[in-house]
C-alpha positions in Angstrom: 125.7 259.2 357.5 127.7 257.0 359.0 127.2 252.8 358.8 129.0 251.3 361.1 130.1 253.6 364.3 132.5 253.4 367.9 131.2 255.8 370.6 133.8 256.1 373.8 135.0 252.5 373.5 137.0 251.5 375.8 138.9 247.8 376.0 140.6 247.0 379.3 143.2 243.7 380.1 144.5 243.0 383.0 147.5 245.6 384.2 147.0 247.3 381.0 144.5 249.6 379.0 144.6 248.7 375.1 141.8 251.3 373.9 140.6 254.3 375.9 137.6 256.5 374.8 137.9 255.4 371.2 135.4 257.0 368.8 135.2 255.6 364.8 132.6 257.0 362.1 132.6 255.0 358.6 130.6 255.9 355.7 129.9 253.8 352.7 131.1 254.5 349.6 134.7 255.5 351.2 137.9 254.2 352.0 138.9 255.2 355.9 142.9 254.5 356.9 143.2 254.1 360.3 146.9 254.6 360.9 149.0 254.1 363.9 152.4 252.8 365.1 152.7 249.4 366.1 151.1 248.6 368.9 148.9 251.9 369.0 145.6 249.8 368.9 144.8 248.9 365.7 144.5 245.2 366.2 142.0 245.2 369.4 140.0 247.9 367.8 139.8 245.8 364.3 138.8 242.8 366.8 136.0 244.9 368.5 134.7 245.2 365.1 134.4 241.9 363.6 133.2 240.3 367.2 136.1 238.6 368.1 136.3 240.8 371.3 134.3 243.1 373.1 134.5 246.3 374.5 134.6 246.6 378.5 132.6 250.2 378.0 131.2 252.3 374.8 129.1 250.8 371.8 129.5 249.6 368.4 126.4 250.0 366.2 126.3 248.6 362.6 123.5 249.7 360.3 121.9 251.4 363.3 122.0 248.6 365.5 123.9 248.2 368.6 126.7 244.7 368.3 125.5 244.2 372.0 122.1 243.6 371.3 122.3 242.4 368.0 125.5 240.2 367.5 124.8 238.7 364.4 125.5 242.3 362.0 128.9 241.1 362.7 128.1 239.3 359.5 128.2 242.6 357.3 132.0 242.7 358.3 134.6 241.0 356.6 138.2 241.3 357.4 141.4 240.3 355.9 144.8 239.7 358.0 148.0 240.8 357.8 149.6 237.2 358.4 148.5 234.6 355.7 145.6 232.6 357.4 144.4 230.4 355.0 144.3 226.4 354.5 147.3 225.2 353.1 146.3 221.8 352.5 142.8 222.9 351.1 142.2 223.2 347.5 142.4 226.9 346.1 138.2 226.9 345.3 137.6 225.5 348.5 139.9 228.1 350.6 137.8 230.8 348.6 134.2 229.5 350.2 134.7 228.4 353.6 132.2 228.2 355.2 130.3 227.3 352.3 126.7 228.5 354.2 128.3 231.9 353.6 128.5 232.2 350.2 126.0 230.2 349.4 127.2 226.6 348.6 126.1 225.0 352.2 123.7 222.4 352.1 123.6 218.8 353.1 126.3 218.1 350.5 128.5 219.9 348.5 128.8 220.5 344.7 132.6 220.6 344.0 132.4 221.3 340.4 129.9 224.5 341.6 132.3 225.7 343.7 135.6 224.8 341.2 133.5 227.0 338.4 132.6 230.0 340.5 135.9 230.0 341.6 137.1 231.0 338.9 135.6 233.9 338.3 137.0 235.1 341.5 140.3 234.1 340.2 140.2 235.9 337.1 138.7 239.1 339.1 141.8 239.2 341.0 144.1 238.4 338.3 145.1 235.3 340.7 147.6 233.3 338.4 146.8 229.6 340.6 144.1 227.2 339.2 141.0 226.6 341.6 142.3 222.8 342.2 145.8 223.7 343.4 146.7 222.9 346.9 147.1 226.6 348.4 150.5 224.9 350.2 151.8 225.1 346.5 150.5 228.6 345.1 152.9 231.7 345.4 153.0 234.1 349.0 151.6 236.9 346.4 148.9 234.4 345.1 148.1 233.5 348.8 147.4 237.1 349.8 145.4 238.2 346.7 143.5 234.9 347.5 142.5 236.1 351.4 141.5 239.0 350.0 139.0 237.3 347.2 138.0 235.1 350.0 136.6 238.0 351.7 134.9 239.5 349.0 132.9 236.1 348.8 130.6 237.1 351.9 127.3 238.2 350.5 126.2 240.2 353.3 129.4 241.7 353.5 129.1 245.9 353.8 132.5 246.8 355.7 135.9 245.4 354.4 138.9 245.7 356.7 141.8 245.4 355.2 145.3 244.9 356.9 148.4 245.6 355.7 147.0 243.7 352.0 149.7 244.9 349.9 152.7 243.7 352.1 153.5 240.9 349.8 152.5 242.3 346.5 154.9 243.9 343.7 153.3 247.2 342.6 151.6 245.6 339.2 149.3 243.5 341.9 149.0 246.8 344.8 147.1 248.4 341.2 144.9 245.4 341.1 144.2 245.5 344.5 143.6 248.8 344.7 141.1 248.7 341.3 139.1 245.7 343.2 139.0 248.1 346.4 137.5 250.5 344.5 135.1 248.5 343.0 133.5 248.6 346.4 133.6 251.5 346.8 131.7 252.3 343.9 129.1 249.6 345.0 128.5 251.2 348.2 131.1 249.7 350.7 133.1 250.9 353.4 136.6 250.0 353.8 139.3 250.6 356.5 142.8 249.9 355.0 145.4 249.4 357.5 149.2 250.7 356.2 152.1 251.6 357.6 153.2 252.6 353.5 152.7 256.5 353.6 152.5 256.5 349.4 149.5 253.9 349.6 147.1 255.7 352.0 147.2 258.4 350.3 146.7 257.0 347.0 143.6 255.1 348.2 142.6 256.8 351.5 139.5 259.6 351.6 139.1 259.5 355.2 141.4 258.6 358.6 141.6 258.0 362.0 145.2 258.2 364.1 145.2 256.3 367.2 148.7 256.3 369.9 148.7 254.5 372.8 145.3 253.1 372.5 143.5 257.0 372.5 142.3 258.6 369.1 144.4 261.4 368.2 143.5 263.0 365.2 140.9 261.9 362.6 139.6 264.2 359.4 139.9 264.1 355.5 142.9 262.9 354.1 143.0 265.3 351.5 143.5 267.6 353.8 146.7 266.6 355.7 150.2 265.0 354.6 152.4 262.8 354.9 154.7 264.7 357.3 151.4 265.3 359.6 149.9 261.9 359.1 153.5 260.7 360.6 153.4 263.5 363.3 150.2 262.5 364.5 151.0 258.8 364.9 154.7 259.3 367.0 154.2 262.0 368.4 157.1 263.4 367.2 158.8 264.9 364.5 160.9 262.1 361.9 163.1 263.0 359.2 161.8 261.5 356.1 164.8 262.1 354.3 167.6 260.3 356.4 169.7 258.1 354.9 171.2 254.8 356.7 173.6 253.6 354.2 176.5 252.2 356.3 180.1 254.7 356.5 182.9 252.4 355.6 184.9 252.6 359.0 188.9 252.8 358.3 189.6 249.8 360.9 188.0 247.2 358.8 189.6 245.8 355.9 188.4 245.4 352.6 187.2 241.9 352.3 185.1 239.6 350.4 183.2 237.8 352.7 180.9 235.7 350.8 181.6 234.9 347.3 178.8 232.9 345.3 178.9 231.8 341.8 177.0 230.3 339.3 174.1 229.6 341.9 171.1 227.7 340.1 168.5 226.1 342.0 164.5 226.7 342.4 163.1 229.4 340.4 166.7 231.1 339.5 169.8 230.3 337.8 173.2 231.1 336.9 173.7 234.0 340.3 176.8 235.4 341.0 177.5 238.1 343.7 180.0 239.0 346.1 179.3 240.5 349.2 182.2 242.6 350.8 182.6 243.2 354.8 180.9 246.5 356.3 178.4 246.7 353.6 174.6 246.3 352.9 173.8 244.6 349.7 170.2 245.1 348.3 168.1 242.4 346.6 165.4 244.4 344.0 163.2 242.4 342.1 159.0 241.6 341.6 157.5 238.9 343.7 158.4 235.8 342.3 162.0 237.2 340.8 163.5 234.8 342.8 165.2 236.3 345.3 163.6 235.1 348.6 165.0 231.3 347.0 169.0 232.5 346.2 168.7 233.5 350.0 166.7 230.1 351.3 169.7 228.2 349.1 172.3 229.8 350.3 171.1 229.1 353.9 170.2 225.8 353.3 166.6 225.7 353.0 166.3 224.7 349.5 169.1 222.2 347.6 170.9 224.0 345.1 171.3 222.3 341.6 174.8 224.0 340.4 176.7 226.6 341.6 179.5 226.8 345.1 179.5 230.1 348.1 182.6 230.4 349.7 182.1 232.6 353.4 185.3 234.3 353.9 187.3 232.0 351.3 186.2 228.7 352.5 183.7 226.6 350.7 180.9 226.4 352.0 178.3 223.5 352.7 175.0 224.1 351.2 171.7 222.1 351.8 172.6 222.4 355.5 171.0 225.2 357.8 172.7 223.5 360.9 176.1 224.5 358.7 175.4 227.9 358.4 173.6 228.9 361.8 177.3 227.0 363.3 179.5 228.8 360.6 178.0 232.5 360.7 175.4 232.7 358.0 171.9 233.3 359.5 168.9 234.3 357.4 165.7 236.1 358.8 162.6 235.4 357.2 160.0 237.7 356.0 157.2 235.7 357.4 158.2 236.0 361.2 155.4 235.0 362.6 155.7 231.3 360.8 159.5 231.3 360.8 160.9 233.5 363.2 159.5 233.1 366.7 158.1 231.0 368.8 154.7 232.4 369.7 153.9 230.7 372.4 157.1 230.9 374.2 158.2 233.9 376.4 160.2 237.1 375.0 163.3 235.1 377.2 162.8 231.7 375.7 162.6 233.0 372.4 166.3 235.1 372.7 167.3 232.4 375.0 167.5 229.6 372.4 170.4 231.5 371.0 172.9 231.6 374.3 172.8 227.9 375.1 176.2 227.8 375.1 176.4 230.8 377.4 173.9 230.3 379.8 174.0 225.9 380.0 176.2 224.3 382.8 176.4 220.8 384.3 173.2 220.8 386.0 171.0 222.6 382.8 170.4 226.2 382.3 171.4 228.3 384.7 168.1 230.8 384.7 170.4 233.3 386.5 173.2 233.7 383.7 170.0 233.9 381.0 168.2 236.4 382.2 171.3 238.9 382.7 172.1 238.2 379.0 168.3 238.3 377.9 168.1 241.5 379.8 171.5 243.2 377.7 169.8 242.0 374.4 166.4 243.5 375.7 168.1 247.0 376.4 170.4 246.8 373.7 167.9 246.5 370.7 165.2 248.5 373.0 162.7 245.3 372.7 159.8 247.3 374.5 157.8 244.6 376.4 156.8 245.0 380.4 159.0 242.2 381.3 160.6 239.2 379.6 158.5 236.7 380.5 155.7 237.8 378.1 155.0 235.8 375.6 156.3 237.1 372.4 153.1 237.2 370.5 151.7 239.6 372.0 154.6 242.2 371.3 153.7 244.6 368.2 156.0 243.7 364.9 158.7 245.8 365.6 159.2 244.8 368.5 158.9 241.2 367.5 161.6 241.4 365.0 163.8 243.4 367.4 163.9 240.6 369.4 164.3 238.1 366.5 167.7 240.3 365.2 168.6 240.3 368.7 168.8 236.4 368.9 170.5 236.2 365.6 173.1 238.5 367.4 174.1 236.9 369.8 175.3 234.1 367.8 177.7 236.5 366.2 176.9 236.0 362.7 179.2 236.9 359.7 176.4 237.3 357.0 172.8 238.3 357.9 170.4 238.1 355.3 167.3 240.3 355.8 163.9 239.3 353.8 161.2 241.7 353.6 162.7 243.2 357.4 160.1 245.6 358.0 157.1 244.0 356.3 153.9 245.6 358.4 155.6 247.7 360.8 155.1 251.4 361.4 157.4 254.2 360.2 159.5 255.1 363.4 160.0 251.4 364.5 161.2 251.1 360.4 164.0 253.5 361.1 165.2 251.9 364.6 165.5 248.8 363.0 167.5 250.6 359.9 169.7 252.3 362.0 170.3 248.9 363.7 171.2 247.4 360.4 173.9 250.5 359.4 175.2 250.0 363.3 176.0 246.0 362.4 177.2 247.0 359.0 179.6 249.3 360.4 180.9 246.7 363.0 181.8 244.4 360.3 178.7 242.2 359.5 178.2 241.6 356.2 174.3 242.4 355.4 172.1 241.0 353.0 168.7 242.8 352.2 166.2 241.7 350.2 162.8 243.9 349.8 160.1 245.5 347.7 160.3 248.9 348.7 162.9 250.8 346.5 162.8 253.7 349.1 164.1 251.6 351.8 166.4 249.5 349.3 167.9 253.5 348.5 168.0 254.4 351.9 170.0 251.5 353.6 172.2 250.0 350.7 175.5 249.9 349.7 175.1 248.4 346.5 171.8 247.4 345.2 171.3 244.2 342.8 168.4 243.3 340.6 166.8 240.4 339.8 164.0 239.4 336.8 162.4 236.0 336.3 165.7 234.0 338.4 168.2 235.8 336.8 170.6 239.0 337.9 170.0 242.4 335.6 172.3 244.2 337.2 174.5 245.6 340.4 174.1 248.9 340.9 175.6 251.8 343.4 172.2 252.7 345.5 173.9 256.0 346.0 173.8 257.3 342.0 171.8 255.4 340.2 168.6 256.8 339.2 165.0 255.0 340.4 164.4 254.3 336.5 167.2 252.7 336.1 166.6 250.4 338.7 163.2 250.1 338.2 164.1 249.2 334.4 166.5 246.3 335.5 163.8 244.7 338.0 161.3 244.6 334.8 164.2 243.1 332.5 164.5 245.8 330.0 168.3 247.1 331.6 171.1 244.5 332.2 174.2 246.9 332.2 176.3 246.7 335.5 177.0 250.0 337.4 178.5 249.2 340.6 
């Protein structure tokens, strides 16, 4: 019998219809994937649920009551976000109980040490490496999502869990202790809907799922009874080859050169990195969370200061500890938390590519709106940035299209080295492969392309040459075309340090 259950919802904004006759049956005791491409309706449906929205027609009832009538069994839903959303300048215990009349610590005052001691035994649960007095500001990205996870676990009347994208951050060692915990509740009588764009994960954890495109339900059943292939089909539309590589094809005009050239690179949480990086190719970065791979990128850029070491960008030394030096010089570096680093939210789809043709579009008397929008427009239709016009803000464009727009901008500037981090963290399999094809396409016009991520299929699938890195150091450079998964997969855990490129 279904707990908590959507009859012909419908959600309506103005000009446009986000969810249209939308039906959703979850069970305790089972996990439910609800799977989609970006933008297919996931996130107003997931607002529906918790009572952040409401539906402009159809019902929601919630251990047999209807939301509209009874509001407050919103409180038997708990929901975990794909974008870090957490206190940063809160202690970790005290991130893990707000609001405290939740989990029972509110009160007219507040016992500290209470909280400090039954955070703990959150922490431990989760196998969360920070102490419950750390600053979360200070705590590790994979820390920070294990931690909004535990946080939700700490609602007592919580009976549905929705969980999205929870693993994007996470090496596999912590997707296993995720998935344990998620089970755990399912054992005790739960329901959970796990949001994923990873095809090995829902199937892994998933027993039941729902496909929505466009807003409308599409398909919905057991998931041991479809696969992979279908679950894709269902969600574009269309048929994708799973199978397709995007490694770049060296292209006989370009000459073979060494565009960036570091050596001896030390600085936060790695030491001693050397690597060249030649024109027309796409360098992988393997390595766990925490191997220190995210900082060789954020030093070379200027982020972080480095403490020994020199980069050279096309045989000239270059100025580290200055990201107004590299964006000038050719070196741009896009971050895998977008959202915080990459765009401006609340600024238009044109002021957000704008920023990056000042020089093209300003005359004596400011910008001339005329020349921006023309070149807006190419880098719009060049990337296919699907939005209904330019002047939308860019937070409300899905992911994909978000980070279109974001490589767009870094485009324009006509960058020599563009360092990808985590590229298509929380974005659906189709948008995935326009955004790898637009990598190969860059590669192949000269650009040298750094890409660091955590999925080995997408590190095989796009790289020329695939390095590994465990606890700060290198383990190896590898050829991503012959070199067999446990090889790699050996070098990223330390236990192989021969070089096969």
């Amino acid at each position: 019998m279904a707990f908590l259950e959507v009859h012909k919802v419908g959600r309506d904004f103005p000009g446009v219809t986000a969810l249209d006759d939308v039906d959703l049956s979850l069970e305790l005791g089972r996990v439910h994937i609800l799977a989609g491409e970006n933008g297919a309706g996931k996130s107003t449906l997931v607002k529906l649920l918790t009572g952040a929205d409401h539906p402009s027609r159809g019902t929601i009832t919630i251990d047999g009551r209807d939301t509209a009538q009874h509001p407050d069994v919103f409180n038997l839903v708990a929901y975990v976000p794909q974008e870090l959303n957490l206190f940063p300048h809160l202690s970790v215990a005290e991130n893990l109980f707000i609001p405290y009349d939740r989990s029972d610590f509110g009160g007219l005052t507040i016992d500290h040490g209470a909280i400090r001691k039954a955070a703990q035994d959150y922490l431990d649960r989760f196998a969360i490496s920070a102490r419950p007095t750390d600053l979360v500001r200070n705590i590790s990205v994979s820390d920070q999502q294990l931690l909004q996870i535990a946080r939700a676990s700490t609602n007592k009347h919580m009976k549905v869990l929705i969980l999205d994208e929870p693993t994007s951050s996470l090496t596999r060692t912590e997707v296993d202790r995720v998935f344990k915990v998620i089970s755990g509740f399912r054992d005790r009588e739960h329901a959970i809907v796990f949001i994923s764009h990873k095809m090995d994960e829902v199937f892994e954890i998933g027993d039941d799922y729902t496909v929505l495109r466009n807003g409308r339900k599409v398909e919905a059943g057991r998931m041991a009874e479809t696969s992979e292939a279908g679950l894709i089909r269902a969600m574009s539309g269309a048929e994708l080859e799973l199978e397709q590589n995007f490694r770049p094809v060296k292209q006989p005009e370009l000459p073979e050169e060494t565009i960036l050239d570091v050596k001896g690179l030390s600085g936060e949480r790695f030491e001693d990195v050397s690597f060249t990086l030649k024109r027309g190719e796409i360098l992988g970065f393997a390595g766990l969370v925490g191997a220190g791979r995210s900082e060789v990128m954020q030093t070379m850029f200027g982020f972080l200061k480095p403490k020994a070491g020199s980069v050279t960008v096309k045989g000239a030394p270059w100025k580290l500890g200055d990201t107004s030096h590299s964006v000038r010089n050719g070196m741009l570096y896009l971050s895998e938390e977008r959202k915080h680093h990459g765009i401006l939210p609340m600024l238009s789809v044109r002021e957000n590519i704008g920023i990056s043709i000042l020089d093209e579009t300003l005359s004596k008397f400011g910008i001339s709106a005329a020349r921006e929008r023309s070149k807006v427009l190419e880098i719009i239709k060049a990337y296919d940035i699907k939005t209904p016009d330019m002047e939308k803000k860019i937070m409300f464009l899905s992911g994909g299209n978000q980070q279109k727009a974001i490589i767009g901008r870094a485009m324009a500037t006509r960058p020599k080295v563009l360092i990808f981090d985590e590229p298509t963290k929380g974005i659906d399999v189709r948008t995935k492969a326009e955004i790898y094809k637009i990598m190969k396409t860059l590669a192949e016009e000269g650009v040298g392309i750094i890409l660091v991520s955590s999925e080995m299929d997408e590190l095989r699938k796009c790289s020329s040459r695939i390095i590994t890195m465990h606890t700060g150091k290198i383990t190896g450079d590898f050829d991503a075309e012959t070199t067999a998964n446990e090889t790699l997969v050996g070098a990223i855990f330390g236990t192989e340090t021969k070089n096969a490129a």
